[in-house]
N, C-alpha and C positions, 0 to 999 in steps of 0.2 A: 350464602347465608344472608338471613335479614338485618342489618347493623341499626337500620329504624323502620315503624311503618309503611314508611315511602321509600326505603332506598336497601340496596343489595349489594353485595360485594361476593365477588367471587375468589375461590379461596382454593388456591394448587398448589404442589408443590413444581420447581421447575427443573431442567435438567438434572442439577447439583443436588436436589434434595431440598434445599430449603423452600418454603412455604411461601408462596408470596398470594397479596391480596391487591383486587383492583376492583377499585368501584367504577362504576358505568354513568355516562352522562344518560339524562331523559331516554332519549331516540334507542339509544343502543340496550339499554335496561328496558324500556316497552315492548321492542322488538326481540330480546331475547325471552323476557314473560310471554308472549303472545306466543312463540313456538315451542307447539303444542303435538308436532311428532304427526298430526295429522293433516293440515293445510301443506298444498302446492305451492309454490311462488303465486302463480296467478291469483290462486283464492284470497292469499296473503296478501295482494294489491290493493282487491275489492275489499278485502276486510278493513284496509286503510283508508279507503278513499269512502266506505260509509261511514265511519270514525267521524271524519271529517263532515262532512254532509251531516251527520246528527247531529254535530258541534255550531253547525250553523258556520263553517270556519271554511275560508278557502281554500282547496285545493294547489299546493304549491305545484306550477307546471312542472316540476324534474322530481317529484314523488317516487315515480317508480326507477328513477336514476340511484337517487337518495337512498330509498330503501332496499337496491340490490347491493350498493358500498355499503352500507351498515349490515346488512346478513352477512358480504363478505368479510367484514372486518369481525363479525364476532363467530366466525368459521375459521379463518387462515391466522388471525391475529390474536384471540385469545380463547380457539380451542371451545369456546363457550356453548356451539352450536353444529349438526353436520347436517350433511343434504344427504338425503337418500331415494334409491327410486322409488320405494313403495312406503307407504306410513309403515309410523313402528310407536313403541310405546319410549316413552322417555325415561334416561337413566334415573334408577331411586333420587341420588341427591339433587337430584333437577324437578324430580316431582315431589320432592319433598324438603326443604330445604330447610337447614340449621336457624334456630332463632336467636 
């Protein structure tokens, strides 16, 4: 869900039942916006590393270190994201999210 213009919190219920919510720093909130059910890792790389280069901003050397921890962390750690072999279309509440 949107809690403000700029910022997201995701919103489950966990084993027990009860509801829990966790908002995302920058990285991990950009990068879960960006995954779009249709980019590879790779294309996902280049799509970061033009980001940057439009930005006029440089390229951090462990980019693509950084950005495979944070897809893992919002895959194994909060469920937020999954890899699959072939594109697919993204769940309703991921493509459309509470405001």
């Amino acid at each position: 869900m949107w809690i403000t213009k700029e910022e997201i919190a995701l919103v489950h219920k966990d084993e027990k039942g009860s509801i829990k919510t966790t908002t995302m720093d920058f990285w991990f909130q950009e990068m879960f916006l960006d995954a779009d059910g249709k980019k590879t890792i790779s294309e996902y790389l280049l799509f970061l590393i033009k980001q940057f280069h439009d930005s006029k901003m440089q390229i951090p050397d462990d980019l693509d270190q950084f950005m495979i921890e944070t897809l893992l962390s919002l895959k194994n750690d909060l469920n937020a994201i999954e890899f699959t072999p072939m594109p697919n279309q993204l769940k309703e509440e991921f493509k459309n999210p509470i405001e």
